[in-house]
Each structure stands twice: as structure tokens, then as C-alpha cells.
C-alpha positions, 0 to 999 in steps of 0.5 A, a space after each residue: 431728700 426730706 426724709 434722709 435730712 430729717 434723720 440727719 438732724 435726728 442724729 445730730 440731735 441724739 449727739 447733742 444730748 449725749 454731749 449735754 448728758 456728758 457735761 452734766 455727769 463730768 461737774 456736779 457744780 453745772 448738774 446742781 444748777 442744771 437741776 434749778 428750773 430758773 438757772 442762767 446756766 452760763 457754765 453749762 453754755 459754755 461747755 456746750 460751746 466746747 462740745 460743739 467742736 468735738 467729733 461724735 467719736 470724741 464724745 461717744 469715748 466720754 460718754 462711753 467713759 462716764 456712763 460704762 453700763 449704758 454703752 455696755 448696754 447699747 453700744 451696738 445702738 450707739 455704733 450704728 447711730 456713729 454709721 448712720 451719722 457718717 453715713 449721712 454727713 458724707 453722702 452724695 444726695 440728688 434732688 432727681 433721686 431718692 438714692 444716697 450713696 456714700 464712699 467711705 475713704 477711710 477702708 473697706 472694713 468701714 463700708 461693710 460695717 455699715 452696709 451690715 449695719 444700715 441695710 438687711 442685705 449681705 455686704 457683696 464684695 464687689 461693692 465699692 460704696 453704699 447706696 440706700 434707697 431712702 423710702 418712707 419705708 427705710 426712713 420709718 425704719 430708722 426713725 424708729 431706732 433713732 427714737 430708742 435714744 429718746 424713749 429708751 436709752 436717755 431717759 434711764 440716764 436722766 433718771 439716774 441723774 435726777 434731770 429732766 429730759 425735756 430741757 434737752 429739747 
């Protein structure tokens, strides 16, 4: 259960950034005071609190809508990391097992983008819900894509805006 916790948080982690990049892009007057190292920031809190209520698709539309070349770019990273979210948000876990499984209510379309998207196995019509065996060798390999969101796709848009990425952390 630890290593389905951690890419969990992971995950929750990347939507938080996506929010903070999303305020900073949405009022220039937040990004100039964001961009003072001794700053109070109330403004930017404030939105933050705003965004904490928000839905990851809601704020996947505005990044989406604010930063049109990086979601081009990487929308088939941003929708699997929407599936991963869900996917673990929703699960059923059991501390005997390290199976997690997930049902997903909304249609069968939505279980086999994600069987496609979270696993390297065909999606078998038969199937009614998704299980994953989370072993140290599935958790490295979604940690690794979780982290193209630090290493790659967040630090082209803190240099594009001229932030430093490290006050996110």
C-alpha cells in the first residue's frame, strides 16, 4: 500500500503545481509579487484556497486553456496522469494485498481508457474493473512518468514565465 500511497500523493502533488502555475499565468499582479523572494503572497494563498476546491479536470481545462502548447505537447502525459489520479483516488486497497482495484461508475469507455493507458495489457471485454498489482516494478514505472511532470513539462513552463520552480515545493 505504501508505494500506491506515494504515487497518490505524487499525483495530487503535480495537480497542485498545475493550479499554482495556472494562478500565476491568470494575474500578472500575483506573478510580479511571486516573483519577490520576500513576498507575503496573501493574493496568491488566497487563490490557492480557491483552486483546492476545484476538480482536476477543472483545472486540467485551464491549464489547458492557458498554456495551449504544453497541453498539445503533452496531453496523452496530462490524461493518463487524470487516470492515474482516479484510478487511486477511487480504489479499493487491502493492507493483506498489494492488488488495487477500481470500478469506475461513470462507463465502460472510461475502464478501458484506463486499463490502456495504466497497464501493458490489452483491455479484455469481459472485464468489469481494473486491478493492478502494485509492485516495486509497476510503482518505478509510474514514478518515472510522474516525474517528466518535475523534470520535464513544469520546468519549461517556469522558464517560460521566468519562476522559480523550487517555491512549489
Amino acid at each position: 500500500m505504501f508505494y500506491s500511497g506515494h504515487i497518490l500523493v505524487l499525483t495530487i502533488w503535480i495537480q497542485n503545481v498545475m493550479a499554482d502555475l495556472v494562478i500565476l499565468k491568470e494575474d500578472n499582479s500575483i506573478l510580479e509579487s511571486f516573483s519577490l523572494d520576500n513576498s507575503e503572497r496573501i493574493e496568491f494563498r488566497n487563490k490557492r484556497l480557491e483552486y483546492w476546491q476545484k476538480s482536476f479536470p477543472d483545472i486540467k481545462r485551464k491549464f489547458a486553456e492557458l498554456f495551449p502548447s504544453h497541453y498539445e505537447r503533452y496531453q496523452e502525459d496530462i490524461e493518463t496522469l487524470q487516470h492515474l489520479r482516479d484510478f487511486l483516488a477511487h480504489a479499493r486497497y487491502s493492507l493483506k494485498f498489494p492488488m488495487v482495484r477500481y470500478q469506475p461508475i461513470k462507463s465502460r469507455k472510461d475502464l478501458e481508457q484506463k486499463v490502456s493507458q495504466l497497464t501493458n495489457l490489452p483491455y479484455d471485454e469481459n472485464q468489469t474493473f481494473l486491478e493492478i498489482e502494485m509492485n516495486k516494478e509497476n510503482y518505478e514505472r509510474l514514478f518515472n512518468f510522474l516525474m517528466k511532470f518535475e523534470n520535464v513539462i513544469f520546468p519549461e513552463i517556469a522558464l517560460e514565465m521566468n519562476i522559480n520552480l523550487n517555491r512549489f515545493k
